[in-house]
N, C-alpha and C positions, 0 to 999 in steps of 0.2 A: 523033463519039465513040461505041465502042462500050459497050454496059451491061449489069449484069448484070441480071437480073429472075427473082426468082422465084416460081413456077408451081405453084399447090396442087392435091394431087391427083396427080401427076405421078411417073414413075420415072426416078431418077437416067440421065443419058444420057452414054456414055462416047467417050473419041475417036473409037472404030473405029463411032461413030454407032449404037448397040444401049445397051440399059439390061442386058445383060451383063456384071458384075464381073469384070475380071481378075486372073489368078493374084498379080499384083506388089500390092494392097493390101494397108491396115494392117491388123492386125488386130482382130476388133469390141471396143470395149471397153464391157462389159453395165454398164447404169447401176440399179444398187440400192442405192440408200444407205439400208442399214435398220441403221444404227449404233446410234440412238439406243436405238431397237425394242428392238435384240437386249440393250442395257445395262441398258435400264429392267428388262425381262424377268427376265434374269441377276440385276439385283440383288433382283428381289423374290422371286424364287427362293432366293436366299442367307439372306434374312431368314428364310422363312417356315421353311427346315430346321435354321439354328440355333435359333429359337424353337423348333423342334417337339423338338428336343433336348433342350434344354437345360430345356422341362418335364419331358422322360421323366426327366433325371437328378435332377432337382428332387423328382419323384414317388418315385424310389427314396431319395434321402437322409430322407427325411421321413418313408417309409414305415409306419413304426410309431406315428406320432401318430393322434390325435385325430381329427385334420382329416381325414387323408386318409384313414384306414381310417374313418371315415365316407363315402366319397364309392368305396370301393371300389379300390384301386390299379390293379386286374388292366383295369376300364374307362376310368381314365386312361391307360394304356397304349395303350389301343384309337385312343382318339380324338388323340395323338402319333402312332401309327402314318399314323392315315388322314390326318392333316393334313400327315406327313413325304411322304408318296405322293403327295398332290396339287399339292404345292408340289412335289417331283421331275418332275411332267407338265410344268413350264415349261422342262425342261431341252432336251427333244428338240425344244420346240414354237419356240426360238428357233435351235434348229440348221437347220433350214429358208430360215435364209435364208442360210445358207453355200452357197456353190459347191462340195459336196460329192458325192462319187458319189453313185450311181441309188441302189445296193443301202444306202448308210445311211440318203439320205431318203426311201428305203420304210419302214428300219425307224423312222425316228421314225413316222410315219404310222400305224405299226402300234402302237408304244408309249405312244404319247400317250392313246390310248383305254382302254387296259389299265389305265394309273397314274391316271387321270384316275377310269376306274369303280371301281377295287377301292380308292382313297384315298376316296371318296364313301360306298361304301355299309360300309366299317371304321368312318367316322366315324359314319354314321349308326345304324349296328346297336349301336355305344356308348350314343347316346345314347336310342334305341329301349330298350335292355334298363332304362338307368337308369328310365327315365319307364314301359315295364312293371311292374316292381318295386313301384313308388310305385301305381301302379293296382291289381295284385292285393292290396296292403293294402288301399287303400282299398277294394276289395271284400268283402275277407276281414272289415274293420272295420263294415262295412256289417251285414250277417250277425251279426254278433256271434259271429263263431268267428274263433279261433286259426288263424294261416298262418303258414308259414317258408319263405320265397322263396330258392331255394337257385340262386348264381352259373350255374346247369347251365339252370335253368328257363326266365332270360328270355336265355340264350344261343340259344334255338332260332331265333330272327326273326334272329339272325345268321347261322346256317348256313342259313337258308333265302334269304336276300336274297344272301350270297356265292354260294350254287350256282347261284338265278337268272343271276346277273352273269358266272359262269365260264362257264355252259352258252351263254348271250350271246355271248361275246368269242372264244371258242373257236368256236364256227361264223362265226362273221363272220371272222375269220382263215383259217380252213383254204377257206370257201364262196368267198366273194370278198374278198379280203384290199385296202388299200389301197393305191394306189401314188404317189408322187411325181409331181406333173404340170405342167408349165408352161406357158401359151397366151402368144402373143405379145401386146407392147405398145405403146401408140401413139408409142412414141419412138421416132425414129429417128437416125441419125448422117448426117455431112455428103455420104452415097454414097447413103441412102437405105436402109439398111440397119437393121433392127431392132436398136436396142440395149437394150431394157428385155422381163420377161417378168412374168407376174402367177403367182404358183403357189399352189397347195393340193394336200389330200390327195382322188384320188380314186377311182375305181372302175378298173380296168385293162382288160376286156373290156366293150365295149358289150352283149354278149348279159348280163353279169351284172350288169347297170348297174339294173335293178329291184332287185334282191337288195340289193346294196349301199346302196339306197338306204332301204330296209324297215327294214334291220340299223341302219344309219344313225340313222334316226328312233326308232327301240325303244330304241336305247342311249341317246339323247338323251333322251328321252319319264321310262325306267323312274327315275333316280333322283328326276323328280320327283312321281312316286306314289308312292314308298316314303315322301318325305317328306311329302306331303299326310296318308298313314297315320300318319304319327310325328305332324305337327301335330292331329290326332285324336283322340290319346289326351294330348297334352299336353293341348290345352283342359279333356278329362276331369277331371285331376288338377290344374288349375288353382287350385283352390281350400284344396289339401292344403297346408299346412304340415308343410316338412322343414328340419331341418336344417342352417343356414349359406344359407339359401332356394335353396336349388340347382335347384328344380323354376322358378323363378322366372326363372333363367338358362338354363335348358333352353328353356324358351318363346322369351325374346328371339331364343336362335342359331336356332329354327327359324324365326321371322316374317321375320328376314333374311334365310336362308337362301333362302326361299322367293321373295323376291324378286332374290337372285342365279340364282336357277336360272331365273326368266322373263328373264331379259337374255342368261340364257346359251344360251338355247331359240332367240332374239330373233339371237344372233352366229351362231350355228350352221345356220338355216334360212336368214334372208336374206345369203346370200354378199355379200360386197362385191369386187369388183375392187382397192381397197388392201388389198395384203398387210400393209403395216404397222399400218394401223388394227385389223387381225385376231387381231394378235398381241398389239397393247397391250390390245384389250378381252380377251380371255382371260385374257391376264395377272394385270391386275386383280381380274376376278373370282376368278379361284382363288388369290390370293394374300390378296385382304380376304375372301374367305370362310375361308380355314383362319384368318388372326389374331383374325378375330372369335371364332370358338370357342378359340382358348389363351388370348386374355386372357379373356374372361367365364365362363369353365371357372375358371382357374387364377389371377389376377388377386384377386376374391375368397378365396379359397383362402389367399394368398400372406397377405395383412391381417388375416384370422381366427389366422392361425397368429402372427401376429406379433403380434397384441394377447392372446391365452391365453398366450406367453410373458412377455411387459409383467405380466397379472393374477397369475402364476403369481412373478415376480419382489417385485413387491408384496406378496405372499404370505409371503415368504421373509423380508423386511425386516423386518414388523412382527412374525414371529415373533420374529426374533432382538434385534429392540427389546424387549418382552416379556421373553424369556428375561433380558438384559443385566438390565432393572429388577429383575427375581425376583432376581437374583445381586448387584445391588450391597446390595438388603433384606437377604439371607441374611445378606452380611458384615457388614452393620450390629449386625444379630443377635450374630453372634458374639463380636462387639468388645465387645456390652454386655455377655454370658454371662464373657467374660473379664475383663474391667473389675470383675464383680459376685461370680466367685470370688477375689478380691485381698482384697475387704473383708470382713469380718466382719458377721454377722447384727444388727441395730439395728434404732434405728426409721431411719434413713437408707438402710436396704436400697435397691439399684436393683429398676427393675421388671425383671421376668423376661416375656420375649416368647416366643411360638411360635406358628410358622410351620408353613400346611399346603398344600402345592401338591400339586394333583391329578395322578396320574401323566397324562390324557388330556394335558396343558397341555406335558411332556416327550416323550410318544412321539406328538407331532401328527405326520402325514407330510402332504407337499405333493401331496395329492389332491384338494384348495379344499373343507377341512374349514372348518366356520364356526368362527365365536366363540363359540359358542354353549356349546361343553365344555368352556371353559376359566374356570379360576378360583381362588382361593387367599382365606385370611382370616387373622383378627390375633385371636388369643386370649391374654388379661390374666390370669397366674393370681393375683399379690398387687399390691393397689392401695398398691403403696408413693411415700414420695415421691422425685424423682429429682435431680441434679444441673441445673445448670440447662445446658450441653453437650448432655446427652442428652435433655432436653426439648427440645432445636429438633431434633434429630435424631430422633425419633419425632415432632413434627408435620409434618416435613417429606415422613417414610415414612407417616404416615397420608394426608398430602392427594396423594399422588402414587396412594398404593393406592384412595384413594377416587376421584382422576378414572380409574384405570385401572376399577373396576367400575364407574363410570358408563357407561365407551364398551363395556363389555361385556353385550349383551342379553340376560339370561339367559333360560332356559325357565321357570323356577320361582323366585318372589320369596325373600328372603333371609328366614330365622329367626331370632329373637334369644330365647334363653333365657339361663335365670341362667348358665350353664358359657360362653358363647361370645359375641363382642359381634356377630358376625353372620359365617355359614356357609351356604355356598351349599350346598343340596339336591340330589341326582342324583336 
């Protein structure tokens, strides 16, 4: 009986007894299953640019509050832009593993780097100019002199870390640009034939293979000094109290930051042979590094806005609880006023009330004015006696007027002279 056995190490051997394929086989079919790769990638790409969205729009409706024009609009914009850019780097970086022409997985090769740097150091120069600002006060405060940091001053570390970055990417492009490359892999098919290939982006000329690899290392290397300088001057102003503690939050995204940038240093230098491992770790990283800065940016942001609406709504209730009480008094008032011109002058005269509401108490506006301006009093001008009706009906109006000036803290304690049974002082 004959058998088959197979021979490792060995090239496929065909009838005409030669390891030469002929024209009549199947066609190779390349084995890369990087589905999963390209899905995870794809969707953490999806997240990270509707979030980077959907804060910018979030940032514009809101515009004009409190919150945000304390934190400055024009550098929330900043730090959306860079996190939409860096989250757009996952796009070309999963098109790599399509079977696509040369000429487009050159250009992701070339584009990956570009979105990658100019998303990195937008976001960074955001967060640089916030955390400068906060520094030249504290210095200014130091000194005992007056400063006014004007949106133009700590713009400069941005236009100086962008033109580093352009002048960067622009010679490594036009010097030795990268190109699409695939080396063969250990799988083969039932002929012996390579069916699997390992690819990455690399240099295209051996002679500019130094270059490319300097360029390489620089653009790798530069944003994570830019951020060792950002963490520098955070730890500086550490101590500074601002604001909704946003300085607070600045420190946390750079302490992370700083350690996605050595993983990223870590994927980048030692090459691996799975292409798919290559893409998930990249992924990851620029995907939890931009969420990490929109939620601990914007996230708090979101809670402070939404509880000075809640205080500001409170605000509004107990005014017009207030006002209502002042107004059912009034008509009490008047019902008696009317009640006591029906009858005639006696000794059974009703008593006559009057009522003095401060105007602050009607033109409060909802700019979380205290309690403190507000107030009214009950002056008795004839101690007559009253029906017994309107005797529950003024004790009912004194003990309700009396707990309301109890929950009201005045500045200046209450007077009593002979004219007034007590009047609050301005």
């Amino acid at each position: 009986n004959i058998t088959w056995k197979t021979v490792l190490n060995r090239k496929f051997i065909y009838a005409d007894g030669t390891s030469n394929p002929p024209d009549n086989l199947p066609p190779i079919k390349i084995v890369s299953n990087y589905t999963t790769e390209v899905v995870i990638t794809l969707t953490l790409c999806g997240i990270t640019l509707i979030l980077s969205i959907g804060c910018t729009v979030w940032t514009y409706i809101y515009r004009k509050t409190k919150v945000v024009r304390a934190s400055q609009p024009f550098f929330l914009y900043m730090l959306c832009i860079g996190t939409a850019l860096k989250g757009a780097s996952l796009t070309p970086l999963s098109l790599e593993a399509f079977h696509l022409g040369q000429g487009i997985l050159n250009g992701t090769c070339i584009s990956y780097p570009w979105l990658t740097s100019l998303g990195s150091f937008i976001e960074y120069s955001a967060l640089f100019s916030k955390t400068m600002r906060v520094y030249k006060l504290m210095v200014a405060g130091g000194r005992f002199r007056r400063a006014v940091v004007r949106p133009l001053d700590v713009m400069r570390p941005f236009f100086a870390l962008i033109s580093i970055a352009l002048i960067l990417l622009i010679t490594w492009t036009v010097v030795s640009p990268a190109v699409f490359a695939k080396s063969p892999g250990s799988s083969v098919d039932q002929f012996g034939r390579v069916n699997s290939y390992h690819y990455k982006c690399s240099w295209k000329d051996d002679e500019k293979k130094t270059i490319y690899t300097t360029l390489f290392y620089v653009d790798t290397v530069y944003p994570l000094v830019a951020l060792l300088i950002l963490a520098y001057y955070a730890y500086r102003t550490r101590n500074v109290s601002t604001e909704y503690n946003e300085s607070t939050w600045i420190g946390l995204i750079i302490y992370i930051h700083l350690q996605y940038a050595l993983f990223d240093i870590i994927i980048s230098v030692f090459e691996t042979n799975w292409f798919g491992a290559s893409i998930l770790g990249s992924s990851f990283i620029r995907s939890f590094d931009c969420l990490t800065t929109l939620f601990l940016i914007f996230v708090p942001k979101m809670i402070a806005l939404r509880n000075e609406k809640k205080e500001k709504l409170e605000r509004e209730t107990k005014k017009k609880e207030r006002l209502e009480r002042l107004r059912r008094f009034d008509a009490l008032k008047k019902e008696q006023e009317d009640e006591a011109a029906g009858i005639a002058r006696g000794p059974n005269t009703p008593l006559v009330l009057e009522t003095q509401v401060q105007d602050e108490l009607l033109t409060e506006e909802n700019n979380g004015q205290s309690d403190d301006d507000e107030g009214y009093g009950i002056k008795i001008t004839k101690p007559l006696d009253l029906n017994e009706e309107i005797e529950v009906s003024l004790s009912e109006v004194l003990s309700e007027n009396e707990l309301l000036r109890e929950s009201i803290n005045s500045k200046r304690p209450a007077i009593v002279n002979a004219s007034s049974l007590y009047e609050e002082v301005n």
